[in-house]
N, C-alpha and C positions, 0 to 999 in steps of 0.2 A: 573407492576413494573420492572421485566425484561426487556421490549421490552423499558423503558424509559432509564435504564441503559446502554444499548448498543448505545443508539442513544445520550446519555453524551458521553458514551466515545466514540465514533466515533468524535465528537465535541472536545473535549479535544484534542484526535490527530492529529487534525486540527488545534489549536487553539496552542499546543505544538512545532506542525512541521512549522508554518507560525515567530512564538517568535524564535526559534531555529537559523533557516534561518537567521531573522532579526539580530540576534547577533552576528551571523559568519561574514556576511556581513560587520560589523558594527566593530567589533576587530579584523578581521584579514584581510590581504590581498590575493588575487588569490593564492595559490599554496601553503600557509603558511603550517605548519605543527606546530600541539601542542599536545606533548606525552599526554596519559591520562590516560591509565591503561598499563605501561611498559610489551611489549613483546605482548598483545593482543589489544589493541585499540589504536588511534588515531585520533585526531580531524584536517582534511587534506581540505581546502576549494579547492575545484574546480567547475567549468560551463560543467555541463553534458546537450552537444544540441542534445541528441540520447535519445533513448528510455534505456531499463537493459539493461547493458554490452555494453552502447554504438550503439547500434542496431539505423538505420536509423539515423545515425548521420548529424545533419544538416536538416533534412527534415520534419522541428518543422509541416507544415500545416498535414501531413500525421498522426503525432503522436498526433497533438490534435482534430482529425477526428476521427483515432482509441479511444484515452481517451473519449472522447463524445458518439460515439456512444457504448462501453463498459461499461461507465455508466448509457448511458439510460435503456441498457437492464437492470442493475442491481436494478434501481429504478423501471423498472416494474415487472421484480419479486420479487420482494422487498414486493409493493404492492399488486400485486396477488398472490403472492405464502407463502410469507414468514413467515406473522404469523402465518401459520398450524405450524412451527419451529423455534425452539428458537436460534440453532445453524447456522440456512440457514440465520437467519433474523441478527444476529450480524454478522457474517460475511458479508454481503452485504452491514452492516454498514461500518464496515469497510473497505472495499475496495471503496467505495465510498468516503469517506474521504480522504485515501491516494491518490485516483485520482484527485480530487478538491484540495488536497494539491498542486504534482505537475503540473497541469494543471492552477491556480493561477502564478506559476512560468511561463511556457510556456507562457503565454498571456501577465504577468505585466515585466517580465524581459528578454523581448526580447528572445523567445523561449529558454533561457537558466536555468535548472533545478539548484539549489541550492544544492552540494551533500557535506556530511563534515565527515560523520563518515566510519573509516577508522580500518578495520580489519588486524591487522598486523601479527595475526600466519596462517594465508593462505591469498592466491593469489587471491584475492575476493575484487568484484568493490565495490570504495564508493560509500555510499550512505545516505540519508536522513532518518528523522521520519517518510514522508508518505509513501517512501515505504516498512519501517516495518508495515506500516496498512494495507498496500495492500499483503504485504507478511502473515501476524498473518490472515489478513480475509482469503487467499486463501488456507492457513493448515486450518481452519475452513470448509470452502468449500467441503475440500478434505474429512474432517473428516466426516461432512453433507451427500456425497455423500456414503462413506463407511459404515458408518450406518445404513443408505438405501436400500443398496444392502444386507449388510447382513439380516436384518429386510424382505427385499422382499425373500428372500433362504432359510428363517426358515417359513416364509406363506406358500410358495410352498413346501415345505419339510411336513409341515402339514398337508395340503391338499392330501399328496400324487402324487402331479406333478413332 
């Protein structure tokens, strides 16, 4: 039931961040700006051709090369690794999703990402719904991995190593 739940909502965020997109597209113009939660959010459309924070701006074949091959790896351990864990295996949903989010945008909108939500009490890039999937999976990730560790330091703590 779990592992069906996580692969909904990895779906949903896909399905969320593609309607999202379409809307912005659709009521606002390039650069527009619509207050949304006065003093912390903003709904701000612009064309991000870079990777986070703008990175490799312009150089859409390198960045959906990188996307591609970032998600293959993640669909193989996905499959080989990830139902031992519930935590490894949703997060890998999700970050799968948010890459097929924007990587959907890379290919159909002329290497140009769709970004609209727009944090206005810090100095922090807009951005879209997929890459809060990609972001919520890689604290998952983070979280997967620290569990790990601590789990493998208390085996060896027992063992006396």
């Amino acid at each position: 039931m779990f592992y069906t739940l996580a692969i909904v909502t990895a779906i949903l965020f896909l399905i969320i961040d593609q309607i999202t997109k379409y809307i912005v597209i659709s009521n606002m113009q390039l650069y527009d700006t619509i207050p949304f939660i006065n003093g912390i959010m903003d709904f701000t459309y612009i064309h991000n051709t870079g990777g986070a924070w703008g990175i490799l701006n312009k150089h859409t074949w390198i960045l959906v090369v990188f996307t591609l091959l970032a998600m293959a790896i993640c669909v193989f351990v996905l499959i080989k690794y990830a139902r031992a864990n519930k935590i490894l295996f949703f997060a890998l949903c999700l970050i799968i999703a948010g890459g097929t989010g924007n990587m959907i945008d890379r290919i159909f909108r002329g290497g140009k990402v769709i970004d609209f939500l727009e944090v206005t009490f810090i100095d922090f890039p807009i951005f879209n719904i997929a890459d809060c999937a990609v972001c919520i999976g890689a604290g998952l990730l983070l979280l997967y991995f620290t569990v790990d560790l601590i789990k493998e330091r208390k085996e060896k703590r027992a063992k006396g190593l």
